[in-house]
C-alpha positions in Angstrom: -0.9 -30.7 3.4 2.5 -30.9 2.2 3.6 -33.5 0.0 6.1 -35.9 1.6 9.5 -36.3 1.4 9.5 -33.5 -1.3 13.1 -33.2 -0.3 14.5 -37.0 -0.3 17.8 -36.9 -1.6 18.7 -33.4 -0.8 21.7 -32.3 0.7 20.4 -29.0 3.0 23.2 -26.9 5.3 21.4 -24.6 7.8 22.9 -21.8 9.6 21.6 -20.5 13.1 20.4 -24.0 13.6 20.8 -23.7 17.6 17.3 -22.4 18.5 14.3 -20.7 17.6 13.5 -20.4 13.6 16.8 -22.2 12.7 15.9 -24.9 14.5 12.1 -25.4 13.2 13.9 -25.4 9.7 16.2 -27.8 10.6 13.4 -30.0 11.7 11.3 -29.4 9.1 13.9 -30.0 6.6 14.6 -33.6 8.2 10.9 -34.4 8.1 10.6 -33.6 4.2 13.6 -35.9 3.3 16.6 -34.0 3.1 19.6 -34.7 4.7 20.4 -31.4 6.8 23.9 -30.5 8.5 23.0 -27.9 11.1 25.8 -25.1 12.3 25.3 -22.5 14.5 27.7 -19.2 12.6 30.9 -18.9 13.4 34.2 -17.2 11.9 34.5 -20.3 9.6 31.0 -20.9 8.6 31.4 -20.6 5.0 34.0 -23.8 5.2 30.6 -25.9 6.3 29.7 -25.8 2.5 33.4 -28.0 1.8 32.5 -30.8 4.7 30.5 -33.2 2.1 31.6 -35.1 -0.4 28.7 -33.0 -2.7 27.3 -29.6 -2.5 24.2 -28.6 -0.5 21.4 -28.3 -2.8 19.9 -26.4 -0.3 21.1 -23.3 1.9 19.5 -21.6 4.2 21.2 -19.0 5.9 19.3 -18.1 9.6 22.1 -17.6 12.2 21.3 -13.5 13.4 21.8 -11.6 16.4 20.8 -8.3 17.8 22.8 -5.5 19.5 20.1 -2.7 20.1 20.3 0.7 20.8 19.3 3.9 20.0 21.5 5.2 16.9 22.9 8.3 18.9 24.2 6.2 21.9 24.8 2.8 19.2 28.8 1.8 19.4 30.6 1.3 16.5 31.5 -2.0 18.1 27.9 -3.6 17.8 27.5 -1.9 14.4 30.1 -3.8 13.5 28.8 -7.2 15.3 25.7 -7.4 13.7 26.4 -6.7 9.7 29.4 -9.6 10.6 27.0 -11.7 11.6 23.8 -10.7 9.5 24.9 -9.8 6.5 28.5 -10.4 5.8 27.9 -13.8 7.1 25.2 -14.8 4.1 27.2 -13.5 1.7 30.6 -15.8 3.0 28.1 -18.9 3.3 26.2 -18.1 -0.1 29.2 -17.7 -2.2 30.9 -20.5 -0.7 27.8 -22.5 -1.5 27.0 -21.3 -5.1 30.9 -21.9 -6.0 30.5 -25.6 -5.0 27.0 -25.6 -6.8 28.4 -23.9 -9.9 31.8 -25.7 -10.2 30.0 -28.9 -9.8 27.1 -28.7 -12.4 24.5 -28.8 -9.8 21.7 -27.3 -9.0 20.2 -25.4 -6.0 18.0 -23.4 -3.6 19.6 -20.8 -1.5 17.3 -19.4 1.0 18.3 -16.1 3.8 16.5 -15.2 6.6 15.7 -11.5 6.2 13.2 -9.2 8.5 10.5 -7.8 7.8 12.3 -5.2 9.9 14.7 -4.8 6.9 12.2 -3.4 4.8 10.5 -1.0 7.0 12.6 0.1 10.3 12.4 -0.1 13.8 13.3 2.0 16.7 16.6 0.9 17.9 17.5 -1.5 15.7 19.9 0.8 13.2 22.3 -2.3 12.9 19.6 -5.0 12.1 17.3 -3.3 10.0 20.3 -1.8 7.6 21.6 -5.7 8.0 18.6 -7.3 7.1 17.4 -5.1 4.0 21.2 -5.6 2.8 20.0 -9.4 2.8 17.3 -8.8 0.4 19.4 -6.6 -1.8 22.2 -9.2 -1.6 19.2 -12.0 -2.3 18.2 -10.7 -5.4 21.3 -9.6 -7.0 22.3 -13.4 -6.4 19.2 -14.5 -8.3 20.2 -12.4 -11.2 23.6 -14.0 -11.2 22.8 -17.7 -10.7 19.3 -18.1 -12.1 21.2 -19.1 -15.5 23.0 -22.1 -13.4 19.8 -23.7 -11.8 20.5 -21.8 -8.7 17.6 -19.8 -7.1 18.1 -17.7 -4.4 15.1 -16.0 -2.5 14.6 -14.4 1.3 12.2 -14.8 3.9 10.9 -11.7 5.9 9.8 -13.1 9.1 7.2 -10.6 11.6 7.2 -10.9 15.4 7.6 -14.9 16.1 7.5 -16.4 19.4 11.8 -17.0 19.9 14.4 -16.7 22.5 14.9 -13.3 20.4 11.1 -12.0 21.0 11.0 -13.4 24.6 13.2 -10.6 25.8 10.9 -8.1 24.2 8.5 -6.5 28.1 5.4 -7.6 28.1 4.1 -4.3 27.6 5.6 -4.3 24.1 4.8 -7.4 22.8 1.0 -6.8 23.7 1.4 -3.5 21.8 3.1 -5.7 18.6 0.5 -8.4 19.0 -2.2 -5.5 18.8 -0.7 -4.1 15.4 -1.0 -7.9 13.8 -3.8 -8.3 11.9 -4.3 -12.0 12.4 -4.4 -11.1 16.3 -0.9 -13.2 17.5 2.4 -14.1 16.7 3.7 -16.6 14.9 5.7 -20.0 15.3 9.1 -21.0 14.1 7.1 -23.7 11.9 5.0 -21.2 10.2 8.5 -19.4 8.4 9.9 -23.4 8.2 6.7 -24.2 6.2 7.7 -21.4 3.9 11.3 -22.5 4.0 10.4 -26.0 3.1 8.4 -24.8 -0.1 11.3 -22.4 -1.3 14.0 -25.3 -0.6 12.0 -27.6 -3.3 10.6 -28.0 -6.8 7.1 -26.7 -6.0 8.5 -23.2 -6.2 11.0 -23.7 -8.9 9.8 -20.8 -11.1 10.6 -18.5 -7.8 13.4 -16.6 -7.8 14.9 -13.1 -6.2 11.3 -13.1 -4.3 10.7 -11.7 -0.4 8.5 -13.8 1.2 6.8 -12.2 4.1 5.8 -14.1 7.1 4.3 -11.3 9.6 0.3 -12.5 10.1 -0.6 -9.0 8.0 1.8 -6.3 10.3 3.1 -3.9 8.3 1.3 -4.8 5.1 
């Protein structure tokens, strides 16, 4: 059981916070202590970071969409849509947030929600798999850069968890996902805010630059 209020005092900004993961995070977040503004991504989500009168001492980027299609019929258009929101939107809110952290002396946890599709494909999904590996690349050169200021940075790999995102998958294909899980289901929102919630606070504070898969066994 976790300890409580291992957050108190904390200053948390969470991105994506409209639904599914983003909003178990937010929740979670809350119930640990921390004070939490919660933005859904948008063309000035890196100003978020500059609304306080202090930093965030804890980021968690989660806002992601999907555009899928086969690469041979995939436009250029939702190429474009998902690195902009996937990746180049991390990097805008993380170097936003490590400037304020940095200038200001303080220090910080700065977590991204990757996929476990970034590290090992899937079919149709050219876009969000080359967007969410460039998360954990981005992730880890961060926690080369900051570690020296107090500032960890690590990534979350979620599998196949029961969101708005999933619940468009057919039937027929989630069955076939659920069957490749070895833990025989898929998981909740809470289960990658519980890992969130660990990251964010001083019970992982030798952890930095780490992936942290959430995916019930699949692809292990």
């Amino acid at each position: 059981m976790a300890s409580p209020l291992r957050l108190r005092s904390a200053l948390a900004l969470v991105t994506g916070a409209g639904s599914g993961i983003g909003r178990a995070i937010s929740v979670r977040l809350a119930r640990e202590g921390a004070a939490v503004a919660a933005c859904d991504l948008d063309g000035a989500a890196a100003q978020e970071t500059a609304c306080f009168s202090r930093p965030p001492s804890v980021v968690v980027s989660c806002a992601g969409i999907t555009r899928d299609e086969f690469l041979f019929h995939m436009s250029e258009d939702d190429w474009d849509k998902v690195i902009a929101v996937n990746l180049k939107g991390v990097f805008l809110v993380t170097q936003a947030a490590a400037q304020a952290l940095v200038s200001s002396g303080c220090h910080g946890s700065i977590i991204n929600i990757s996929s476990i599709i970034g590290k090992v494909g899937n079919v149709g999904q050219t876009n969000y798999a080359a967007s969410k590996a460039g998360v954990i690349g981005l992730t880890q050169t961060i926690a080369r850069e900051l570690g020296r200021h107090g500032i960890r940075c690590n990534s979350v790999l979620p599998g196949f968890i029961a969101t708005p995102m999933t619940q468009k998958m057919p039937q027929k294909v989630l069955d076939k996902v659920i069957g490749m899980i070895p833990m025989g289901h898929m998981g909740d929102p809470e289960d990658v805010a519980d890992v969130v919630a660990f990251l964010a606070s001083e019970d992982s504070g030798y952890i930095t630059g780490a992936s942290v898969e959430v995916t019930g066994g699949l692809f292990m």
